[in-house]
Predicted model as a PDB file, atoms N, CA, C, CB and O in Angstrom, pLDDT in the B-factor column:
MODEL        1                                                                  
ATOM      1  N   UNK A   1      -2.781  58.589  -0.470  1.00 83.00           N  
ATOM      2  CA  UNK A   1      -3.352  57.889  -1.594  1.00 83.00           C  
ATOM      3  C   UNK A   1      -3.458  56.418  -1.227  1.00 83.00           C  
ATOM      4  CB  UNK A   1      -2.506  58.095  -2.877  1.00 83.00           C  
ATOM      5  O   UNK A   1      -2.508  55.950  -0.599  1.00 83.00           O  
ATOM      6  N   UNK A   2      -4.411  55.672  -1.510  1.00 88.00           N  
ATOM      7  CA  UNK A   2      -4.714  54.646  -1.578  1.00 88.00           C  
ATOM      8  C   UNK A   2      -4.867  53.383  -2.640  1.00 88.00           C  
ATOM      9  CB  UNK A   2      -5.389  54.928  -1.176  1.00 88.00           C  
ATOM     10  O   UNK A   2      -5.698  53.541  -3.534  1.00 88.00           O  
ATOM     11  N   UNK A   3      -4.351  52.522  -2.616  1.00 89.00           N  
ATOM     12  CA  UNK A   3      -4.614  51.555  -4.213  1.00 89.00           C  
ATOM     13  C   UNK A   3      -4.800  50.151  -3.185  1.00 89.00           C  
ATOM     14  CB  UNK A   3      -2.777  51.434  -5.786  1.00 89.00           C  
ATOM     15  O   UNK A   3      -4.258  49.598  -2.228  1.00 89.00           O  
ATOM     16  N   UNK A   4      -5.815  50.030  -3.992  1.00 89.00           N  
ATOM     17  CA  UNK A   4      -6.376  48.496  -3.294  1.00 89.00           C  
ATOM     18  C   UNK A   4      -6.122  47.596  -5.048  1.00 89.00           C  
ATOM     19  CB  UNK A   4      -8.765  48.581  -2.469  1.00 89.00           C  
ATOM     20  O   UNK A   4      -6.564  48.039  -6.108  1.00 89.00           O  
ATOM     21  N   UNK A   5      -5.373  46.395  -4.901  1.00 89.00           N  
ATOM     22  CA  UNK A   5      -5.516  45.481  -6.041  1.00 89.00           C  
ATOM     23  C   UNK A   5      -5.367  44.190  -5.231  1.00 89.00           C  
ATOM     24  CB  UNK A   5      -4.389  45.692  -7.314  1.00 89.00           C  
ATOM     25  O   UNK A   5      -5.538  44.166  -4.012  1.00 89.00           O  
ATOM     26  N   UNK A   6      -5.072  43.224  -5.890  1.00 89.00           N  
ATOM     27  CA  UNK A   6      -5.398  41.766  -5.526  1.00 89.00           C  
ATOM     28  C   UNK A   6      -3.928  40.807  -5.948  1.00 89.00           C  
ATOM     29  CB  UNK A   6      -6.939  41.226  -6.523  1.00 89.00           C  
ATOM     30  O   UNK A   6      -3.844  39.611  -6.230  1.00 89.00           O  
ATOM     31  N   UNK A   7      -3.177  41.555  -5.884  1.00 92.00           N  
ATOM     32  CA  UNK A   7      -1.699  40.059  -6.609  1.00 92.00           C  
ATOM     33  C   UNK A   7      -1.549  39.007  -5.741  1.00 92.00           C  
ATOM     34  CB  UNK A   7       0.260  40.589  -6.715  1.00 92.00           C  
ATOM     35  O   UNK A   7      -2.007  38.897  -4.604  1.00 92.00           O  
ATOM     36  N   UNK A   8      -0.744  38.101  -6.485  1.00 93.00           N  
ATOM     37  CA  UNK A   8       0.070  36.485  -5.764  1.00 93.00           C  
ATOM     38  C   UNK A   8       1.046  36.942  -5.209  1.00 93.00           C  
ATOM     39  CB  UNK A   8       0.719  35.174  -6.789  1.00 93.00           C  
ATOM     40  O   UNK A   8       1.633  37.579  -6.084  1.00 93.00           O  
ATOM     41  N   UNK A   9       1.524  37.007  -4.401  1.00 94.00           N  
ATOM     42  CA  UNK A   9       2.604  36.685  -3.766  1.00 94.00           C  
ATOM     43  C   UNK A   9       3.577  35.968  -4.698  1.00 94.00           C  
ATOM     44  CB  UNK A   9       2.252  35.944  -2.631  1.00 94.00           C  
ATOM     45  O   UNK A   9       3.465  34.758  -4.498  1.00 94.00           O  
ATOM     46  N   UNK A  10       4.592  36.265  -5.747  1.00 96.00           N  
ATOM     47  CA  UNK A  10       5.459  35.391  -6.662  1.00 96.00           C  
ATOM     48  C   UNK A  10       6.652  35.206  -5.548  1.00 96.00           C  
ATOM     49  CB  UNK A  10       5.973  36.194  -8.298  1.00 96.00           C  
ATOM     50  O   UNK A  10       6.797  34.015  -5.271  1.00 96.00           O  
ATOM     51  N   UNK A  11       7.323  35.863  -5.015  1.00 97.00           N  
ATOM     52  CA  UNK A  11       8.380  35.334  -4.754  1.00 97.00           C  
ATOM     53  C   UNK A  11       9.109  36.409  -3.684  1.00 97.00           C  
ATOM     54  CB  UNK A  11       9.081  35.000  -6.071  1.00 97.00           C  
ATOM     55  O   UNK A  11       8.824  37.606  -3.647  1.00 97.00           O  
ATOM     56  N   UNK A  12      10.117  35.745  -2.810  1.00 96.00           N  
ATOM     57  CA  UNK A  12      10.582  36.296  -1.945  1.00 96.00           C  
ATOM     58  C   UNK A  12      11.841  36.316  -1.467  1.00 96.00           C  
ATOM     59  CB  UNK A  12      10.022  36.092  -1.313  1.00 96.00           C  
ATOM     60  O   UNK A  12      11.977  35.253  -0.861  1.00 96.00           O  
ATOM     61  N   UNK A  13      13.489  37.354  -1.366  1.00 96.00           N  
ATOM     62  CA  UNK A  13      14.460  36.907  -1.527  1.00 96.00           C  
ATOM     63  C   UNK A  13      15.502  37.546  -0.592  1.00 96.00           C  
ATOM     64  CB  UNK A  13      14.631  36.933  -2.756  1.00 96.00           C  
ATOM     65  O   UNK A  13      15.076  38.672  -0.332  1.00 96.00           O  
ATOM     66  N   UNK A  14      16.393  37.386  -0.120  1.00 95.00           N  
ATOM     67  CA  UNK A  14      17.123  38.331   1.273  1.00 95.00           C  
ATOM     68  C   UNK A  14      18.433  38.458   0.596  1.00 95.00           C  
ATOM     69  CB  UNK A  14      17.306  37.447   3.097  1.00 95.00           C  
ATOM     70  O   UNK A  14      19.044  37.423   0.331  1.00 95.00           O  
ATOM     71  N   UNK A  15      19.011  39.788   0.239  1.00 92.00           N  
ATOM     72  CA  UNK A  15      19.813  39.866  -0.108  1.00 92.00           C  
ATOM     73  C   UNK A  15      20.463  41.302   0.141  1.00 92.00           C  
ATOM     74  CB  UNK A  15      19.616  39.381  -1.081  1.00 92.00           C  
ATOM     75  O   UNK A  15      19.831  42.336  -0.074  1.00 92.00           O  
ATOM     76  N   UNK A  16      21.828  41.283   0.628  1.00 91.00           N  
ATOM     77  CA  UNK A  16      22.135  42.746   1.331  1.00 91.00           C  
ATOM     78  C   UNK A  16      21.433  43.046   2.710  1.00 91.00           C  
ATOM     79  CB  UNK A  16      21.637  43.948   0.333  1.00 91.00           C  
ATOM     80  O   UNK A  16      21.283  44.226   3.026  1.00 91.00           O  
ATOM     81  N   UNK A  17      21.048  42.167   3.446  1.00 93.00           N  
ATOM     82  CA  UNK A  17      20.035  42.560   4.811  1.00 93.00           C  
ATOM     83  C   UNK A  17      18.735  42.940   4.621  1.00 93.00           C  
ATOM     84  CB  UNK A  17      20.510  43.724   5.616  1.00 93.00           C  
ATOM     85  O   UNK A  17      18.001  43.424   5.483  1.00 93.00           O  
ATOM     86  N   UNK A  18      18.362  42.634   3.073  1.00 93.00           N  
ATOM     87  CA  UNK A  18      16.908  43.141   2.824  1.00 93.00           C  
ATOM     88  C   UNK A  18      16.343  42.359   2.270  1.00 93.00           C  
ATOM     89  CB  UNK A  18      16.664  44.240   2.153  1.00 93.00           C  
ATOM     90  O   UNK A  18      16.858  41.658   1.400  1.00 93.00           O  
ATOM     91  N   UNK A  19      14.953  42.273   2.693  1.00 95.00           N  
ATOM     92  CA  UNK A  19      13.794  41.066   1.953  1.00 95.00           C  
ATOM     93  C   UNK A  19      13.452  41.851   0.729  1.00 95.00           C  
ATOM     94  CB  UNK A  19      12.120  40.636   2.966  1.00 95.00           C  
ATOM     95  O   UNK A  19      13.525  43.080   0.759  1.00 95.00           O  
ATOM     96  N   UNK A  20      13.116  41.265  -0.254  1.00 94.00           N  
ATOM     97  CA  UNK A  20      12.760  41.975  -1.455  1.00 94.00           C  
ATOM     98  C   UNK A  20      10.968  41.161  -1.745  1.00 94.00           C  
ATOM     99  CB  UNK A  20      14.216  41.624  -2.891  1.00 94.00           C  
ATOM    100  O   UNK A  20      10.826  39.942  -1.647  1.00 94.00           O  
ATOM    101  N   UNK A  21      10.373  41.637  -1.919  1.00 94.00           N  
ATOM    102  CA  UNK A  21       8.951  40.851  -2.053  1.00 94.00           C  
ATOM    103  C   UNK A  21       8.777  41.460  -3.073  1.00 94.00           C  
ATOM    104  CB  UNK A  21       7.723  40.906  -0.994  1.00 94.00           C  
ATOM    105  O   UNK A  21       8.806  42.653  -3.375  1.00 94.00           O  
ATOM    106  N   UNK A  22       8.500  40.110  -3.840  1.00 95.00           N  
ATOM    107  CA  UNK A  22       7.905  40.601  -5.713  1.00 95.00           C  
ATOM    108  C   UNK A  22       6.248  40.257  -5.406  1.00 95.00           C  
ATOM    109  CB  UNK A  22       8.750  39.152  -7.537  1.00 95.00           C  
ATOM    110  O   UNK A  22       6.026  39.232  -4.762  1.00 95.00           O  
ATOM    111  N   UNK A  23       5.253  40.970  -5.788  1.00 93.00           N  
ATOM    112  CA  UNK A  23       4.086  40.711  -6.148  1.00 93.00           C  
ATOM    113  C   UNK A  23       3.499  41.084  -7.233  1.00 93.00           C  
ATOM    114  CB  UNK A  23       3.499  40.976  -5.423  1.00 93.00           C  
ATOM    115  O   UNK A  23       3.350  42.262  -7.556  1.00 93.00           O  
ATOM    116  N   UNK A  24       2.993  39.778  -8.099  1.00 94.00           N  
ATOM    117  CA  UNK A  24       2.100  39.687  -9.453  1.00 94.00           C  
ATOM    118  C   UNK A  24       0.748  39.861  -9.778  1.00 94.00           C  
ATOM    119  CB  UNK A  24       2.169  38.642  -9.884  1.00 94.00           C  
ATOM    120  O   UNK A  24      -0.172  39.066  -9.590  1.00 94.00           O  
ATOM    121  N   UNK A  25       0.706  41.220 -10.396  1.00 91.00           N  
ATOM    122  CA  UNK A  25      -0.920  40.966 -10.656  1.00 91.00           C  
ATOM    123  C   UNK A  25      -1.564  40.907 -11.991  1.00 91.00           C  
ATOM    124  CB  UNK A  25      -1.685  42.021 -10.042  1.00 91.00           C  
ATOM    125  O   UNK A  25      -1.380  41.838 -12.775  1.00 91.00           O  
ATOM    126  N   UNK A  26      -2.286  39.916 -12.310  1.00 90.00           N  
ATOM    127  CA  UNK A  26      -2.870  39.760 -13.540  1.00 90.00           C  
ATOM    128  C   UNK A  26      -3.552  41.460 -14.556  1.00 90.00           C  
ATOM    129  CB  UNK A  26      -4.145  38.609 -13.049  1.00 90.00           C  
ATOM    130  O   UNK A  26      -4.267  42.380 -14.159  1.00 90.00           O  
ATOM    131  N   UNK A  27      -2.837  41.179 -16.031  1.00 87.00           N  
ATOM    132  CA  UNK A  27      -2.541  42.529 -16.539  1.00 87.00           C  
ATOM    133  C   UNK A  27      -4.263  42.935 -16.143  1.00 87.00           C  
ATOM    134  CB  UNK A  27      -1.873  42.634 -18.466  1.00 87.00           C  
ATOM    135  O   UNK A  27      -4.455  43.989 -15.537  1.00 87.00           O  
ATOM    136  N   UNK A  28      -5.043  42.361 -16.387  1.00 88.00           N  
ATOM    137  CA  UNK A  28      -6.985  42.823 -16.537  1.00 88.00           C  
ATOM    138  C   UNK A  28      -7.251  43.079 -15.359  1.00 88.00           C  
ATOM    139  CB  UNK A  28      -8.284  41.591 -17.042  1.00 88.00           C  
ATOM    140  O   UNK A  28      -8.371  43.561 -15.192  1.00 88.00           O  
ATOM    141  N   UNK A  29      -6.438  42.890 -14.187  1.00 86.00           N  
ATOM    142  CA  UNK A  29      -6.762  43.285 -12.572  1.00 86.00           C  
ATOM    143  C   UNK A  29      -6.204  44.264 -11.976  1.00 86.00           C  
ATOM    144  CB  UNK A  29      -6.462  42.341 -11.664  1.00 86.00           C  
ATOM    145  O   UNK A  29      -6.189  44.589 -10.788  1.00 86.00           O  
ATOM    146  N   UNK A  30      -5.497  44.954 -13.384  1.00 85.00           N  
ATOM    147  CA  UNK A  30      -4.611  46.185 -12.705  1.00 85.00           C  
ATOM    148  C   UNK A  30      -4.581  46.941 -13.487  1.00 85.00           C  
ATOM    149  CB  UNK A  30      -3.263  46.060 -12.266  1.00 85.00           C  
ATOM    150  O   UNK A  30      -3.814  47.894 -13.344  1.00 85.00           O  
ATOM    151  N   UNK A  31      -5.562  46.818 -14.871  1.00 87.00           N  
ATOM    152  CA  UNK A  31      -5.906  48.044 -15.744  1.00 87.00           C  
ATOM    153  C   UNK A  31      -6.280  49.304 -14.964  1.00 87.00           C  
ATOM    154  CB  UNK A  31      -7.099  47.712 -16.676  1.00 87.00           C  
ATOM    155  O   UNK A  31      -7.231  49.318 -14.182  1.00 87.00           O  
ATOM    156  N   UNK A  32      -5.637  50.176 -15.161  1.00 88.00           N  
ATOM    157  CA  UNK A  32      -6.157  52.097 -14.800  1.00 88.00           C  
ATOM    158  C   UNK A  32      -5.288  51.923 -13.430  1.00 88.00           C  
ATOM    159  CB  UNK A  32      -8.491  52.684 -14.415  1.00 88.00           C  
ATOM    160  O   UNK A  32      -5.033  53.089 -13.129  1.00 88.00           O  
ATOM    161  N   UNK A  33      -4.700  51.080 -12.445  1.00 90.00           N  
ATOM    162  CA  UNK A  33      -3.816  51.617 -12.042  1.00 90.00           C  
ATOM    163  C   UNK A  33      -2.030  50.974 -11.877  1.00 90.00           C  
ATOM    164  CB  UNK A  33      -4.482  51.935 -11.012  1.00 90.00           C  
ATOM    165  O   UNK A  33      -1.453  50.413 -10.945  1.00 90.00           O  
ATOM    166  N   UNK A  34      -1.823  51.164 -12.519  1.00 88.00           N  
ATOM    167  CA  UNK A  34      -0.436  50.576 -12.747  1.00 88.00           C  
ATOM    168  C   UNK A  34       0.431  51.737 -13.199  1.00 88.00           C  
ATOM    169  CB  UNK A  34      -0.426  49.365 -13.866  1.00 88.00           C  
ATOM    170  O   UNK A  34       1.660  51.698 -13.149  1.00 88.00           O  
ATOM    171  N   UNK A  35      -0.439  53.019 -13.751  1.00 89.00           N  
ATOM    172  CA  UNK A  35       0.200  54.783 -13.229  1.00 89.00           C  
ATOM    173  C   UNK A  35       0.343  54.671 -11.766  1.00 89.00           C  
ATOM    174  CB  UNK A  35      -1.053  56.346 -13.535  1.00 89.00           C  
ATOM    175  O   UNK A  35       1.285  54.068 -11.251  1.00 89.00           O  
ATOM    176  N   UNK A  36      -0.420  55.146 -11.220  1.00 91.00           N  
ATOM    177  CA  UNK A  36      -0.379  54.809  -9.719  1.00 91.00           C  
ATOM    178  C   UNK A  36       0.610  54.506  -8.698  1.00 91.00           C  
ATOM    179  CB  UNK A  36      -0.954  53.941  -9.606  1.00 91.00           C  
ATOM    180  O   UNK A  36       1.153  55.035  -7.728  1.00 91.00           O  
ATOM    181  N   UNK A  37       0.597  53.125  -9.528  1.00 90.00           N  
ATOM    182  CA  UNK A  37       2.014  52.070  -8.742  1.00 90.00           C  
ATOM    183  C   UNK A  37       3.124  52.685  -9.194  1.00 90.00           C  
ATOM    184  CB  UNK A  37       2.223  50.255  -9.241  1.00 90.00           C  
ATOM    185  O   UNK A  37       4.120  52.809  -8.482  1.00 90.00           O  
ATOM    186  N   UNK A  38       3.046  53.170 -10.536  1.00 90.00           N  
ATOM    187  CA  UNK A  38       4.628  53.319 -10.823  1.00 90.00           C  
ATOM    188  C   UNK A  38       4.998  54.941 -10.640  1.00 90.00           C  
ATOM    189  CB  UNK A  38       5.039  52.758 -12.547  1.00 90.00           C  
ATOM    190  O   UNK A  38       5.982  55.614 -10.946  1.00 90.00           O  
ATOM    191  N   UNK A  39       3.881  55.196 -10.070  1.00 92.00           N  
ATOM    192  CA  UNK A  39       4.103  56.657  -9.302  1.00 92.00           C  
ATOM    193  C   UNK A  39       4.722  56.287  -7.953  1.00 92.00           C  
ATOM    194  CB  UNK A  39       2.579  57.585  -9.020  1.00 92.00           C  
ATOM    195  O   UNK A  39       5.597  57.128  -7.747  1.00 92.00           O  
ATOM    196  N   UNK A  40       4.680  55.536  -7.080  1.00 92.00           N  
ATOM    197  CA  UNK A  40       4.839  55.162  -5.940  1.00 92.00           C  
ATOM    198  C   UNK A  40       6.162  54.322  -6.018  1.00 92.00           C  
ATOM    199  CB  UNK A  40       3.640  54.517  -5.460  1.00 92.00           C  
ATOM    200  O   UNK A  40       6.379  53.590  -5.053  1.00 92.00           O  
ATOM    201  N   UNK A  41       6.833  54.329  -6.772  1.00 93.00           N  
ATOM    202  CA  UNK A  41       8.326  53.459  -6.943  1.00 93.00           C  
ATOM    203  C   UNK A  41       9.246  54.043  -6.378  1.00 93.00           C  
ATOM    204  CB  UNK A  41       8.906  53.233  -8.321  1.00 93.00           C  
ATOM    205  O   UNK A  41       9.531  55.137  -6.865  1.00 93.00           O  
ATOM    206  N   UNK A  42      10.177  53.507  -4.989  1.00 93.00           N  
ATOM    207  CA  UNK A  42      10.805  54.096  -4.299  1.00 93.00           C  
ATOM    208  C   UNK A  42      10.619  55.360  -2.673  1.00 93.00           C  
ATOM    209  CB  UNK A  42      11.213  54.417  -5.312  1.00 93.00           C  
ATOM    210  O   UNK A  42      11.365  55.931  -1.878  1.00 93.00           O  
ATOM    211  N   UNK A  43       8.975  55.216  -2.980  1.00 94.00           N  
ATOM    212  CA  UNK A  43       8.579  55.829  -1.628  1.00 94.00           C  
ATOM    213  C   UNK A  43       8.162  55.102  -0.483  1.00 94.00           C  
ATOM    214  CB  UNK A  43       7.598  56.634  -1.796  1.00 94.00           C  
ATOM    215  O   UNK A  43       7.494  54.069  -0.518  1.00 94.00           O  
ATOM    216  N   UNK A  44       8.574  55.669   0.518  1.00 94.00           N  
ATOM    217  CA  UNK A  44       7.924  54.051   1.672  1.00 94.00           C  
ATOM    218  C   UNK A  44       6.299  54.356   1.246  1.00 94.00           C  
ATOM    219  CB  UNK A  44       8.238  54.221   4.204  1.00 94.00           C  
ATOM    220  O   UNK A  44       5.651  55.290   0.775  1.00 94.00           O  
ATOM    221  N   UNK A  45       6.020  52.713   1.801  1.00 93.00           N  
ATOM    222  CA  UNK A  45       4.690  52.445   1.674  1.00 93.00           C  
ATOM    223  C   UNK A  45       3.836  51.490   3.456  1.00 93.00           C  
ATOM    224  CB  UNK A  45       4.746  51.366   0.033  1.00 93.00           C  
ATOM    225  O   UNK A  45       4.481  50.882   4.310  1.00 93.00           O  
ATOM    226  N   UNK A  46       2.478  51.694   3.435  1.00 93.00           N  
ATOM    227  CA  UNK A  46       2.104  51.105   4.698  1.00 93.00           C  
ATOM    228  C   UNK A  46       1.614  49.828   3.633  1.00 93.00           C  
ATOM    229  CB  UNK A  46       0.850  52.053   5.882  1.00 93.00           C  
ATOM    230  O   UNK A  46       1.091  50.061   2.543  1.00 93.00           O  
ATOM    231  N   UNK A  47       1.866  48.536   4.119  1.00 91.00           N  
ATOM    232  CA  UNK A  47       1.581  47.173   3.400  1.00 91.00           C  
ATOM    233  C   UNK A  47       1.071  46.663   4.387  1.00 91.00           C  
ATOM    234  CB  UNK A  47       2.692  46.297   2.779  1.00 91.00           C  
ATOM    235  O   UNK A  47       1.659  46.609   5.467  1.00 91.00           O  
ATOM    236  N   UNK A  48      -0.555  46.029   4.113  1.00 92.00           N  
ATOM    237  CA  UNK A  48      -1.110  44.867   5.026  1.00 92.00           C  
ATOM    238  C   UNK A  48      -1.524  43.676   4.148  1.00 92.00           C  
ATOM    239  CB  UNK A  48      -2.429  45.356   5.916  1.00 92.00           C  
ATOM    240  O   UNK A  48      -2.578  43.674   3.511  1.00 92.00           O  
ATOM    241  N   UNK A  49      -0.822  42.870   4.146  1.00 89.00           N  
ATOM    242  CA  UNK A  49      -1.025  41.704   3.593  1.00 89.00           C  
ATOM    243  C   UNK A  49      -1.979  40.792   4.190  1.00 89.00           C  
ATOM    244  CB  UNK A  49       0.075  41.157   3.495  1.00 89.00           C  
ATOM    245  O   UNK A  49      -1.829  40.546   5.387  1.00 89.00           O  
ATOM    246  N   UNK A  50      -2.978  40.224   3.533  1.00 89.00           N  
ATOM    247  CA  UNK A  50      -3.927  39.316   4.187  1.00 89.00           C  
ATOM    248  C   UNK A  50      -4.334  38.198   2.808  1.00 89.00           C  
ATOM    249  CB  UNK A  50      -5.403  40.324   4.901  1.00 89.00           C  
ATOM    250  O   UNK A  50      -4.258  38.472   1.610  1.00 89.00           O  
ATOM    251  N   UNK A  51      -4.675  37.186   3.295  1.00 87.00           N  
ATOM    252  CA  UNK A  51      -5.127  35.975   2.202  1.00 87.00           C  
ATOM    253  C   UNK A  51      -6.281  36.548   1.733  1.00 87.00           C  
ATOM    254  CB  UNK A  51      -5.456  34.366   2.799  1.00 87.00           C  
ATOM    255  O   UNK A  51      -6.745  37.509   2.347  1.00 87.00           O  
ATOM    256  N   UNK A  52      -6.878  36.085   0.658  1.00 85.00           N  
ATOM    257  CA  UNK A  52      -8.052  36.329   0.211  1.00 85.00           C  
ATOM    258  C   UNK A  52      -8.825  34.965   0.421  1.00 85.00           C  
ATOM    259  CB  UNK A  52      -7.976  36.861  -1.201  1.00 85.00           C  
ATOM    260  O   UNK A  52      -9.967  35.214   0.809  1.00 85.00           O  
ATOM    261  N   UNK A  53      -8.672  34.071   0.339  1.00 85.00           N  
ATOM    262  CA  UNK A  53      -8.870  32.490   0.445  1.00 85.00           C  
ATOM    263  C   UNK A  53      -8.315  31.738   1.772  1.00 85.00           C  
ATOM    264  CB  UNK A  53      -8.106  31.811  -0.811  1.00 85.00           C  
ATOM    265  O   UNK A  53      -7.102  31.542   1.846  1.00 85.00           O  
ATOM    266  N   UNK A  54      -9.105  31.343   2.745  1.00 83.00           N  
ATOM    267  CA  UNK A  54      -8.695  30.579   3.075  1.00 83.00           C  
ATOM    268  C   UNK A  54      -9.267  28.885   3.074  1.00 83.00           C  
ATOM    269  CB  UNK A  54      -8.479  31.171   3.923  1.00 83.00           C  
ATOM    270  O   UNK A  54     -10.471  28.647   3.164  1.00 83.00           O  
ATOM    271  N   UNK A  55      -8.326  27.882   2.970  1.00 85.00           N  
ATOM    272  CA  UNK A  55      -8.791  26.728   3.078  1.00 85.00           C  
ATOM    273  C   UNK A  55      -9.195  25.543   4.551  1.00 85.00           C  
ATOM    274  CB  UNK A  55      -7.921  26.339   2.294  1.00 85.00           C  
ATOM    275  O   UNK A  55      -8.269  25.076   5.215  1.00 85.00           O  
ATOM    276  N   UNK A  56      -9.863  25.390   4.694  1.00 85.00           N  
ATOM    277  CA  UNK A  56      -9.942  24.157   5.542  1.00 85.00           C  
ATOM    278  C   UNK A  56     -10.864  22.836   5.200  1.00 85.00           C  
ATOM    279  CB  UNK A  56     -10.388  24.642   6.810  1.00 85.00           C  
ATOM    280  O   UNK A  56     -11.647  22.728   4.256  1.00 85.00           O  
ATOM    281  N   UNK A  57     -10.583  21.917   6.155  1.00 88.00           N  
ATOM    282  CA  UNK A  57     -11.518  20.662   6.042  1.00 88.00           C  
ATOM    283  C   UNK A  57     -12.396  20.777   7.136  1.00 88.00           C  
ATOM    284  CB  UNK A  57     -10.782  19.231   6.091  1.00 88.00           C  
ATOM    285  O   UNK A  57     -12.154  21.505   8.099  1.00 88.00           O  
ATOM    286  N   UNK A  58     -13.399  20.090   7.023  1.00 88.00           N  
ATOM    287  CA  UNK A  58     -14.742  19.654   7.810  1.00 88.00           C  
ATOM    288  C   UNK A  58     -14.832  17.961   7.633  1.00 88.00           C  
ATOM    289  CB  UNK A  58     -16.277  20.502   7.050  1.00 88.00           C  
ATOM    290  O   UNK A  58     -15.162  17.348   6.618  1.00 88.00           O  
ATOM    291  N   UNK A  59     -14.460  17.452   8.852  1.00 87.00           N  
ATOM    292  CA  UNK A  59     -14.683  16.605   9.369  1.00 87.00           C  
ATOM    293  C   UNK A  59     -16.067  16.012   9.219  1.00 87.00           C  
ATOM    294  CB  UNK A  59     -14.315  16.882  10.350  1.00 87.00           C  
ATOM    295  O   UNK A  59     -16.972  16.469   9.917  1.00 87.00           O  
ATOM    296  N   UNK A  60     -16.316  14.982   8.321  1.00 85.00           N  
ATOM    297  CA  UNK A  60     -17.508  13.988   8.384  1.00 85.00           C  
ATOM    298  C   UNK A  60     -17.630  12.862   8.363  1.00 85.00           C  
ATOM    299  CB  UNK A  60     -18.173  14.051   7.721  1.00 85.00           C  
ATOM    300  O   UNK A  60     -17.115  12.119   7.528  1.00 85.00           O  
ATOM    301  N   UNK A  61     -18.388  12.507   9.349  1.00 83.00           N  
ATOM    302  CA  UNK A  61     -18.631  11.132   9.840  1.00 83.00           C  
ATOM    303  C   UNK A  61     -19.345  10.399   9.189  1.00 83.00           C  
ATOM    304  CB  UNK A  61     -19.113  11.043  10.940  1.00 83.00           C  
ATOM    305  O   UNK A  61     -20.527  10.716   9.322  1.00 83.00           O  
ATOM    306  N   UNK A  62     -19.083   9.008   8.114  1.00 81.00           N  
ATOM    307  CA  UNK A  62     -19.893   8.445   6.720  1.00 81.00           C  
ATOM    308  C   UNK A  62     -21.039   7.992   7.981  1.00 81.00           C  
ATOM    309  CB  UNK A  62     -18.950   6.844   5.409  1.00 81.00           C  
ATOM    310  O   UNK A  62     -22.241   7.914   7.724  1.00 81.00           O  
ATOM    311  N   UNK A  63     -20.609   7.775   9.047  1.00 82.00           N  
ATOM    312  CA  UNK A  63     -21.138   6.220   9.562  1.00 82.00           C  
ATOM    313  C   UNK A  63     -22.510   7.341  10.046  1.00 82.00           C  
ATOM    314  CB  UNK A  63     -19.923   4.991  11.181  1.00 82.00           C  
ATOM    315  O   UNK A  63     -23.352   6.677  10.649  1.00 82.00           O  
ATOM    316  N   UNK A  64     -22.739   8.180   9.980  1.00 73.00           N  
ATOM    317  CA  UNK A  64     -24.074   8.774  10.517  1.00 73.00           C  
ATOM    318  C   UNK A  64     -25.178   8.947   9.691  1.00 73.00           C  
ATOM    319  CB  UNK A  64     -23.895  10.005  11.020  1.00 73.00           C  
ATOM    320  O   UNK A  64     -26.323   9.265  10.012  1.00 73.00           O  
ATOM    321  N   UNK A  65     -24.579   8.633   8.270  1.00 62.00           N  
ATOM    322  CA  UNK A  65     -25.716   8.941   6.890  1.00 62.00           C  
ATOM    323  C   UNK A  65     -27.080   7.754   7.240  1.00 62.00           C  
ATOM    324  CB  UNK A  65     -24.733   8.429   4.885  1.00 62.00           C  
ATOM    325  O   UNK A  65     -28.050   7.688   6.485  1.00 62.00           O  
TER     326      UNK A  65                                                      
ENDMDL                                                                          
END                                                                             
């Protein structure tokens, strides 16, 4: 089974030798599957985390206008 959604990253914590990763997703971005998820509570899972956004700058030179 597969579930593709979109959360933040809230928070991250090591405790007992284990990372615990909380992720938040807005209630209107996870209508119809949040059965799903809470079908999947306690089974391993394959997780690929990737940004959705990334930021950079572009370098511009005023003196060429």
């Amino acid at each position: 089974m597969t579930i593709e959604f979109y959360p933040t990253l809230k928070s991250t914590s090591m405790s007992s030798g284990k990372k615990k990763i909380v992720l938040e997703v807005e209630k209107h971005l996870a209508k119809g599957i949040l059965g799903l998820i809470d079908d999947l509570e306690g089974e391993r899972l394959r997780v690929t985390l990737e940004k959705q956004q990334y930021r950079y700058a572009i370098p511009f030179d005023k003196s060429n206008d």
